[in-house]
C-alpha positions in Angstrom: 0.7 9.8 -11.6 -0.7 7.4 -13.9 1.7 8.0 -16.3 4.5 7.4 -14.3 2.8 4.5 -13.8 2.7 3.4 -17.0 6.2 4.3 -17.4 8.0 2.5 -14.7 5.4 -0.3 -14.2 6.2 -0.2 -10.1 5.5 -3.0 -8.0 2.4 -1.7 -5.7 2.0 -2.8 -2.5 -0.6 -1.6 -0.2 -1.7 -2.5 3.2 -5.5 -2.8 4.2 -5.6 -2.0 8.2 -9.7 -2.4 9.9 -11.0 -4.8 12.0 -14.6 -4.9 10.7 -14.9 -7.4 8.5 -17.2 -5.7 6.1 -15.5 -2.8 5.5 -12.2 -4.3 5.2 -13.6 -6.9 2.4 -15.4 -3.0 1.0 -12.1 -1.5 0.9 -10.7 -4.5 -0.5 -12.5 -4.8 -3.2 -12.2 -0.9 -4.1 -9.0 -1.4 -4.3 -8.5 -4.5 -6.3 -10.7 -2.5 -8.6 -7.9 0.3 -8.8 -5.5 -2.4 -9.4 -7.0 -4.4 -12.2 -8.0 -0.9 -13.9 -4.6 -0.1 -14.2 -3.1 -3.6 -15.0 -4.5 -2.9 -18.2 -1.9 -0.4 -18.6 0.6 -3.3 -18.6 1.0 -2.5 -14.8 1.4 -6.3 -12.6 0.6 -6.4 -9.4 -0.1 -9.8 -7.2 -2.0 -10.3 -3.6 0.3 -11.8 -1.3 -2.2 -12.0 2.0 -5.4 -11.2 2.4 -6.8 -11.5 5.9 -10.3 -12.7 6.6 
């Protein structure tokens, strides 16, 4: 998968769904993690809305 990744540079877009405040900010972050590991790859990706 992450070399199709790398390959195709896809625009990701992911959706963050729970109503506790903690563990949405948890899950977040985990994910914006992900992201920026694999921006490194060349792969862009932007946050259009986080909720708080």
């Amino acid at each position: 998968m992450m070399k199709k990744i790398n390959n195709h540079k896809p625009i990701l877009m992911y959706e963050i769904d729970d109503r506790k405040k903690r563990i949405f900010q948890e899950k977040m972050n985990k994910i914006d993690s992900f992201v920026s590991d694999i921006k490194s790859g060349g792969i862009g990706h932007k946050k259009i809305l986080q909720l708080s």
